[in-house]
C-alpha positions in Angstrom: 3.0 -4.9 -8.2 3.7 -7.6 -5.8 2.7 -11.0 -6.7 3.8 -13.2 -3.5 4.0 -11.6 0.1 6.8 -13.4 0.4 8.7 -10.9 -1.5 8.2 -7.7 0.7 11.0 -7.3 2.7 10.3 -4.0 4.2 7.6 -1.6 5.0 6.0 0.2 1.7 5.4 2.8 4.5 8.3 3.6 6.3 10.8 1.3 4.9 11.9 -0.8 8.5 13.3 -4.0 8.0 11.4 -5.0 11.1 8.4 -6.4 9.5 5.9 -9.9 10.2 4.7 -11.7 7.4 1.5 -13.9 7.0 1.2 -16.2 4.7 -2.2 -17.0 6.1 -3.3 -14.0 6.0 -1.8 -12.4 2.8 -0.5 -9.6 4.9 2.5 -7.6 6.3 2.7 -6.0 9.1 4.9 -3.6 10.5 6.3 -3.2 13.8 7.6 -0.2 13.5 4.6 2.2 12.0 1.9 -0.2 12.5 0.8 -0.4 9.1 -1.0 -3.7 7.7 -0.2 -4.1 4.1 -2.4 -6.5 2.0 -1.4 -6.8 -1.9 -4.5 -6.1 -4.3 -4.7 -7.2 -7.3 -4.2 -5.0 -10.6 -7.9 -3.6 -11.1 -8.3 -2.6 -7.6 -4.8 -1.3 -7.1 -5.6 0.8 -10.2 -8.9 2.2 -9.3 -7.1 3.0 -5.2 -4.4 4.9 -7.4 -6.7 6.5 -9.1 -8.9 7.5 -6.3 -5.9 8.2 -3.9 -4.6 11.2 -7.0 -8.0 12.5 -6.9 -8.1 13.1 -3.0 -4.5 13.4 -2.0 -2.9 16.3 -3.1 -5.0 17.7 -5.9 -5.8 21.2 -6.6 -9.6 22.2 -7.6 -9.7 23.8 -10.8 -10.6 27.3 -10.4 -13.3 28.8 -12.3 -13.2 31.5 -14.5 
């Protein structure tokens, strides 16, 4: 988990070094992909990761 924007030093999305951070605005933002990264902190990160397993990727059960 990231603590201080500070730290990111490349995209959590593609990995470019070519990245703009805002203190201001407690985001990164990449120049490369586009993406706008804000850090959340540890509930919501957990219930995202938890939604994000349930929706990406994930197989219905099939019933018997």
């Amino acid at each position: 988990m990231i603590k201080d924007i500070a730290e990111v030093k490349e995209c959590p999305d593609c990995a470019s070094v070519n990245i703009v951070t805002s203190k201001e605005r407690d985001q990164v933002v990449c120049k490369d992909c586009g993406l706008v990264f804000e850090p959340m902190d540890p509930e919501t990160e957990a219930k995202f990761e938890k939604t994000h397993d349930l929706t990406m990727g994930a197989k219905p059960k099939k019933k018997k």
